[in-house]
C-alpha positions as CSV (number, residue, x, y, z in Angstrom):
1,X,0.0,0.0,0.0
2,X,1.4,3.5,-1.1
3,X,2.1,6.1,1.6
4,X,0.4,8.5,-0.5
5,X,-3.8,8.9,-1.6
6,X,-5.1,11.3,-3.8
7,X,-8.7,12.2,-3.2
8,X,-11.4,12.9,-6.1
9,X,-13.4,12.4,-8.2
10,X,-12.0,10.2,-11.0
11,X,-13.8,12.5,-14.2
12,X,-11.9,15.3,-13.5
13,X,-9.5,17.4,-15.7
14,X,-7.5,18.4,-12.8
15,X,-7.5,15.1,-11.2
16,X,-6.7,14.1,-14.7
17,X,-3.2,16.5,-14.5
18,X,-2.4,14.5,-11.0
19,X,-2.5,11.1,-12.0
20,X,-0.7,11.8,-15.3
21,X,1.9,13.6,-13.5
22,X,2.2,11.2,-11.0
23,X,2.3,8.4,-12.7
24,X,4.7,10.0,-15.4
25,X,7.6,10.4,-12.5
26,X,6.0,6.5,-11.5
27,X,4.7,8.0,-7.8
28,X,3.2,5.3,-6.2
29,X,-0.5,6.1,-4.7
30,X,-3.8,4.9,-3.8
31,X,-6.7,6.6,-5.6
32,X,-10.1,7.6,-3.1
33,X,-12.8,8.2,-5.3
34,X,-15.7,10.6,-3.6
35,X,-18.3,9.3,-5.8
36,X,-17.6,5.9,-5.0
37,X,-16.2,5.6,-1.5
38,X,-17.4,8.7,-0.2
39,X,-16.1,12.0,1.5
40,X,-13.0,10.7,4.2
41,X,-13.9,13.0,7.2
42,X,-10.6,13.2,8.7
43,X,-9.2,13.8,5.7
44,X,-11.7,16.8,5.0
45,X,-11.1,18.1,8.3
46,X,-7.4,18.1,8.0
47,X,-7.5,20.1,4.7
48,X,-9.7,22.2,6.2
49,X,-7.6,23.1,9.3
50,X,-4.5,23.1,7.2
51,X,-6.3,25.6,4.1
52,X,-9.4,27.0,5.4
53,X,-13.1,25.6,4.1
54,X,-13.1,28.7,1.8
55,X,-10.2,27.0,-0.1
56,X,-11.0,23.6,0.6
57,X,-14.7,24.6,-1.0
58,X,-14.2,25.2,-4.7
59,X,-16.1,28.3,-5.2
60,X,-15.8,28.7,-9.1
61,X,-17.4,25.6,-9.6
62,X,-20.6,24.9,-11.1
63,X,-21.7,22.9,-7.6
64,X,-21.2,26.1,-5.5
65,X,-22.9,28.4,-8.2
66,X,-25.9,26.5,-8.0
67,X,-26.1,27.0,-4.0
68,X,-28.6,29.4,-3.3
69,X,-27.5,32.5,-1.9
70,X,-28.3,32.4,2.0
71,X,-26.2,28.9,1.9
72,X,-23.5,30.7,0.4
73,X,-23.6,33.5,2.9
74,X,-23.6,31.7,5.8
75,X,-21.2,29.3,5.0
76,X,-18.9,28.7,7.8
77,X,-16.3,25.1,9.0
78,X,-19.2,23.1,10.3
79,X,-21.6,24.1,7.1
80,X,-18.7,23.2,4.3
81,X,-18.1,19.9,6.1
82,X,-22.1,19.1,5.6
83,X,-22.3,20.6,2.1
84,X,-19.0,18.4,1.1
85,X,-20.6,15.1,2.5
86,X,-23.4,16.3,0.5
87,X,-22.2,17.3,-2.3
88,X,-18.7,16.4,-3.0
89,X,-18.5,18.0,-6.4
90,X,-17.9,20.9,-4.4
91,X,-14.1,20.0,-2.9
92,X,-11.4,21.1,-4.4
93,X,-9.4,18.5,-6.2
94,X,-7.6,16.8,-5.9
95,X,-6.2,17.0,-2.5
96,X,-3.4,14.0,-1.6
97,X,-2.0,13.2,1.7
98,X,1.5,12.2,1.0
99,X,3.2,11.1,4.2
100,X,1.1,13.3,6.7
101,X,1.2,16.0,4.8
102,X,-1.6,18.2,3.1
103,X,-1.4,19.3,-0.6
104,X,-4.5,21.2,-1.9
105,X,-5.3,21.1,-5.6
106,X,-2.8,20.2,-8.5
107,X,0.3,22.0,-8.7
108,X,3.5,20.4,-10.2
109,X,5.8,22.5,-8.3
110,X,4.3,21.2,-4.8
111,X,4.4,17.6,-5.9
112,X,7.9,17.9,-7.3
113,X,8.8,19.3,-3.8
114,X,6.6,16.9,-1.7
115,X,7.9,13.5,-3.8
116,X,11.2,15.2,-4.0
117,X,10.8,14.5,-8.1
């Protein structure tokens, strides 16, 4: 089992990005797929804590544009945790653990630093 897990959802274009960089520099890593295996709380909760839910919470998608407003007003911590269970199109992806730490979204300078590529 690989030290490292990228969390998702699998028809993504970014997520898309990851594994193709990741598996061009042959990083080993397991795959969590939202849709499929759900939201991972702890996991949620760490990105959270380490980001903020307003990063965490992709708010240029097409999930959180379709909130109505006084949900997107009154977001807070506890309401992005229940609108990410909910609605998981809404986190921002991907985000991998790789060896305890936190990486938010794809960006090839973090995982060059992070898998020392």
């Amino acid at each position: 089992m690989s030290n490292t897990i990228i969390y998702g959802i699998k028809n993504c274009s970014t997520m898309k990005k990851a594994f193709d960089f990741l598996d061009g520099h042959n990083a080993a890593y397991t795959f969590h797929d939202y849709k499929k295996q759900g939201v991972d709380d702890d996991v949620l909760r760490l990105a959270i804590k380490e980001f903020g839910w307003d990063q965490v919470i992709n708010r240029r998608g097409m999930t959180w544009r379709q909130l109505d407003d006084a949900t997107k007003k009154t977001m807070d911590e506890a309401a992005a945790l229940q609108i990410a269970h909910e609605k998981p199109s809404i986190i921002k992806r991907p985000i991998i653990v790789h060896e305890g730490e936190v990486l938010l979204g794809f960006e090839e300078d973090a995982l060059t630093r992070v898998f020392a590529l």
